[in-house]
C-alpha positions in Angstrom: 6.4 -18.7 1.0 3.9 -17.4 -1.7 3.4 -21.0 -2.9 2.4 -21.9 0.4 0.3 -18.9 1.0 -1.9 -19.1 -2.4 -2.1 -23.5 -1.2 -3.7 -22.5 2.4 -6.3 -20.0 0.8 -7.5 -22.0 -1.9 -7.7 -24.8 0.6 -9.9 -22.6 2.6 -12.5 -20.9 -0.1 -14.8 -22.5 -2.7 -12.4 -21.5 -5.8 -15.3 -21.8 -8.5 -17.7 -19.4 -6.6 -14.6 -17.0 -6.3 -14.1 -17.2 -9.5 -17.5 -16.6 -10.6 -16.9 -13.0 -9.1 -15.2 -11.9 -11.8 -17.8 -12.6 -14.7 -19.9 -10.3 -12.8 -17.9 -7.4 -12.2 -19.5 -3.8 -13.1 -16.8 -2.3 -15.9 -17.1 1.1 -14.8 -16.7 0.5 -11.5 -13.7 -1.1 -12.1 -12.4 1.8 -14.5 -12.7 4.4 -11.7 -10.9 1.7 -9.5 -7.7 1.5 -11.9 -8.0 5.5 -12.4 -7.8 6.1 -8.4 -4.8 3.5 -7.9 -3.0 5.6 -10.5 -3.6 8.5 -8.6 -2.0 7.0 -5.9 1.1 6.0 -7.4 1.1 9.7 -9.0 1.5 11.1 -5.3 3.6 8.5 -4.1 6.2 9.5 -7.2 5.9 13.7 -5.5 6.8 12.0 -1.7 9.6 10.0 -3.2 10.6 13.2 -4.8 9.8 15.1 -1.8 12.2 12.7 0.6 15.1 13.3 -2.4 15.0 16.8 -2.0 15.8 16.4 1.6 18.8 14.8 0.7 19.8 17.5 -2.2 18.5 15.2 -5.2 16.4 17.2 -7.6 15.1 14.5 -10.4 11.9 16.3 -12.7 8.4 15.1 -11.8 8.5 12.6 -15.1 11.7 11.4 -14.1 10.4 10.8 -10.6 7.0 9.1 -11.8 9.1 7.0 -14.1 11.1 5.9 -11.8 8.3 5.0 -9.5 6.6 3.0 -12.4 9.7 1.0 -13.1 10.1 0.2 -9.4 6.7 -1.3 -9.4 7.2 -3.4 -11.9 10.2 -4.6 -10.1 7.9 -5.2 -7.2 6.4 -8.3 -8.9 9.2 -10.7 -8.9 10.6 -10.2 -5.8 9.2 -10.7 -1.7 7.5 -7.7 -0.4 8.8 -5.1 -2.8 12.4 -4.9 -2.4 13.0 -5.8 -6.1 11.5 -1.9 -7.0 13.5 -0.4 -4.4 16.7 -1.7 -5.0 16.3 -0.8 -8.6 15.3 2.8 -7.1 18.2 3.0 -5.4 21.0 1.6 -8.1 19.4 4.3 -10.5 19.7 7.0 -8.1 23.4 6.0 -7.3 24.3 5.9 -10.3 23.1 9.1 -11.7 24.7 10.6 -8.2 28.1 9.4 -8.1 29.0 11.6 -5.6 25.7 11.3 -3.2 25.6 8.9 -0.3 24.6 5.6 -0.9 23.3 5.4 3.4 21.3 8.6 2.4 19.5 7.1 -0.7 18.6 4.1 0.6 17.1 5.7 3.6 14.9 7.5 1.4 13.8 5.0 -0.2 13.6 3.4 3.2 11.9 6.2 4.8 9.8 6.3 1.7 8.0 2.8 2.1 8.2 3.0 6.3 6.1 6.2 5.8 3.9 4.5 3.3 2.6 1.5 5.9 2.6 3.7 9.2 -0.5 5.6 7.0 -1.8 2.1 6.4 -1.7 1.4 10.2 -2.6 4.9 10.9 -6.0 4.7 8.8 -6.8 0.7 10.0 -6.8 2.4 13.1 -9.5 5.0 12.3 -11.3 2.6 10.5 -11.6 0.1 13.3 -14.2 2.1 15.1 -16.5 2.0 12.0 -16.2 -2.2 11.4 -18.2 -4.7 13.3 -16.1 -5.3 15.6 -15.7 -1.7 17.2 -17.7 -2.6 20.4 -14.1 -4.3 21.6 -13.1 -0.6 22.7 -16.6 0.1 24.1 -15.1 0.3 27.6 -14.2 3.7 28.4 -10.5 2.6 29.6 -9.9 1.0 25.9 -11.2 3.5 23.9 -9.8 6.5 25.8 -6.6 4.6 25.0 -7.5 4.0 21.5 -8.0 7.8 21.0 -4.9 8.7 22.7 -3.2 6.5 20.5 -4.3 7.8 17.4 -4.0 11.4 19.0 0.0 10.5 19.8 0.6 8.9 16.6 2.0 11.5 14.2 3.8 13.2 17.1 5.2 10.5 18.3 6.7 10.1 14.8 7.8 13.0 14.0 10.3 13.3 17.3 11.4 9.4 15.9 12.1 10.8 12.8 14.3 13.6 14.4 16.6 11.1 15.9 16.6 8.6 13.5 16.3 10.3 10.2 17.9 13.7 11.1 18.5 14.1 7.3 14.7 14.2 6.6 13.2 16.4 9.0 12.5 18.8 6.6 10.6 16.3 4.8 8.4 15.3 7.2 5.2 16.6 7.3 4.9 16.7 3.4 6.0 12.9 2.9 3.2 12.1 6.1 0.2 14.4 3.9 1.3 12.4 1.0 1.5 9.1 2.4 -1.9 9.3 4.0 -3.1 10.8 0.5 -1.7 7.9 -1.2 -3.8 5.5 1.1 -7.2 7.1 1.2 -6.0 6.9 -2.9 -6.3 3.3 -2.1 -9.0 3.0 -0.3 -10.8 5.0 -2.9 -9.9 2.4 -5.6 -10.9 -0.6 -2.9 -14.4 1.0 -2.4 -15.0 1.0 -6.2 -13.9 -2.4 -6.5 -16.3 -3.7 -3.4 -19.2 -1.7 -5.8 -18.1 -3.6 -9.2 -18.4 -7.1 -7.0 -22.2 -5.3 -5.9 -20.7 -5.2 -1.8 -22.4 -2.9 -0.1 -22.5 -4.7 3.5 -20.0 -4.5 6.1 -18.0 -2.2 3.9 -15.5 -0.6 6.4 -14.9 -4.3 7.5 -14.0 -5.2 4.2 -11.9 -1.7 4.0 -10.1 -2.1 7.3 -8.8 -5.9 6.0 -7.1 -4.4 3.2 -5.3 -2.0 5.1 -4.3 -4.7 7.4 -3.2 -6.8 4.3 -1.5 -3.8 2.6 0.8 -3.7 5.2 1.3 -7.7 5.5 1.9 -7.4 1.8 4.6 -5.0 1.9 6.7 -7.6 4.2 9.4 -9.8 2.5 7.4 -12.9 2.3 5.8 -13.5 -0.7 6.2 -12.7 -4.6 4.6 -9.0 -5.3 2.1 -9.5 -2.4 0.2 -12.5 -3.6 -1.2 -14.8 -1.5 -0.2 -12.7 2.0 -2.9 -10.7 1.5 -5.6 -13.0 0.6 -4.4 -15.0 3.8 -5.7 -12.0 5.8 -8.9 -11.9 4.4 -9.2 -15.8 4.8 -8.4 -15.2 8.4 -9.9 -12.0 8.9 -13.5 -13.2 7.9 -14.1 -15.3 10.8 -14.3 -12.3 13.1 -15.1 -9.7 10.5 -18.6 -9.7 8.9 -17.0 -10.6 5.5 -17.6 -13.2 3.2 -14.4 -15.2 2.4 -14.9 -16.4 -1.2 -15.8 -12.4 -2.1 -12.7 -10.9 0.0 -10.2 -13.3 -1.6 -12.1 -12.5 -5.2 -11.9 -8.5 -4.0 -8.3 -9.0 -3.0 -7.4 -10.5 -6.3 -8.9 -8.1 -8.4 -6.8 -5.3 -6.6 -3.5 -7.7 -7.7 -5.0 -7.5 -11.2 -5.4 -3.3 -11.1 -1.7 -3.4 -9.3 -0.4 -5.6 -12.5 -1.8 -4.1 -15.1 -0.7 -0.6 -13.7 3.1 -2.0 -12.9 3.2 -3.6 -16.3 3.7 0.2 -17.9 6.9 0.5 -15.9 8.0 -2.5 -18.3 7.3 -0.4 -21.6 9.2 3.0 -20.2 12.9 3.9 -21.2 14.2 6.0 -18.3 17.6 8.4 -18.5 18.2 10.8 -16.3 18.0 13.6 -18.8 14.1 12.8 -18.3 
């Protein structure tokens, strides 16, 4: 699948003006960029740790950042991130011979689930600022759009009472984090549309990736690639985004994600950590 996904969006952009993106990219912009995304993956490493606790799991915050780190290494050779957690999960077994197996993989379950409802939760939000917000201009469709958004988290947390009983506890700190984690995100996206000199249609460009964030968590492609430059190559022709620049923005955010997973390959992780 990510063979066919990088052939249909390089059929679709001008690969040499993409390209030429990246020989023009502001440095400092970029810097804050990778800086943000760390943060990110910093609080994700405290709801992971958060969701453990729930399940009487206490790992140190190192050990738990470590261990985030190495799963996102993971995350780049197998579809849609499973590679990370199953490593997550065969650590955390093993250093708990007596904890349940069901219980640790539903927090590491619960962990990415909570992850991509923020994703949908901010796309959501973000909708009404894009160019394409005068779709819930009708007062039927946007009350409804409001009450959706009002319901949301609600909504969740009674799911999570039936279907993660273990994890109530957790709840409303792994939701804070996840939606930190995001705007995290989003932060780092901004700073990379201002390295590329973007500074039109900005929310469109910032609701796609949220959109492709959570197409890129899905088991179809290698580490991401190519899913979520197939939403920006999509997404343009109803967004007011420029194709060749969102598949040149959505590659640079790979890049960041790489060189940020590729310190998970140089840590040694025990549990004594």
């Amino acid at each position: 699948m990510t063979a066919i996904a990088v052939y249909l969006v390089v059929r679709k952009i001008d690969l040499r003006q993409t390209l030429s993106v990246f020989t023009s990219l502001r440095i400092g912009w970029i810097a804050l960029a990778f800086l943000f995304f760390n943060f990110s993956k910093i609080v994700s490493a405290f709801r992971l740790q958060e969701l453990l606790k729930a399940i009487k799991i206490y790992l140190s915050n190192i050990l738990t950042l470590k261990l985030c780190y190495v799963g996102m290494f993971y995350n780049l050779f197998l579809p849609g991130g499973i590679g990370g957690d199953g490593y997550k999960v065969y650590l955390l077994k093993k250093w708990n011979q007596d904890g349940s197996l069901k219980k640790i993989v539903s927090a590491a379950l619960l962990d990415r689930i909570s992850g991509m409802l923020a994703l949908l939760f901010l796309a959501g939000i973000l909708f009404s600022l894009t160019s394409v917000s005068y779709l819930i201009k009708d007062p039927r469709l946007n009350f409804a759009y409001f009450l959706l958004l009002a319901v949301f988290y609600p909504f969740l947390f009674l799911l999570n009472k039936i279907v993660f009983k273990s994890f109530r506890s957790a709840f409303l700190a792994t939701n804070f984090q996840s939606i930190t984690v995001q705007v995290f995100q989003l932060i780092s996206a901004f700073f990379i549309l201002m390295s590329m000199g973007i500074d039109t249609a900005v929310y469109d460009y910032l609701d796609l990736f949220l959109i492709s964030s959570v197409v890129a968590v899905l088991p179809i492609t290698i580490g991401g690639i190519g899913a979520r430059e197939l939403v920006f190559i999509y997404g343009y022709e109803y967004l007011a985004v420029d194709k060749n620049s969102a598949v040149a923005f959505s590659l640079m955010f790979f890049v960041l994600t790489v060189v940020s997973a590729l310190f998970g390959s140089l840590l040694q992780i025990s549990k004594d950590d």
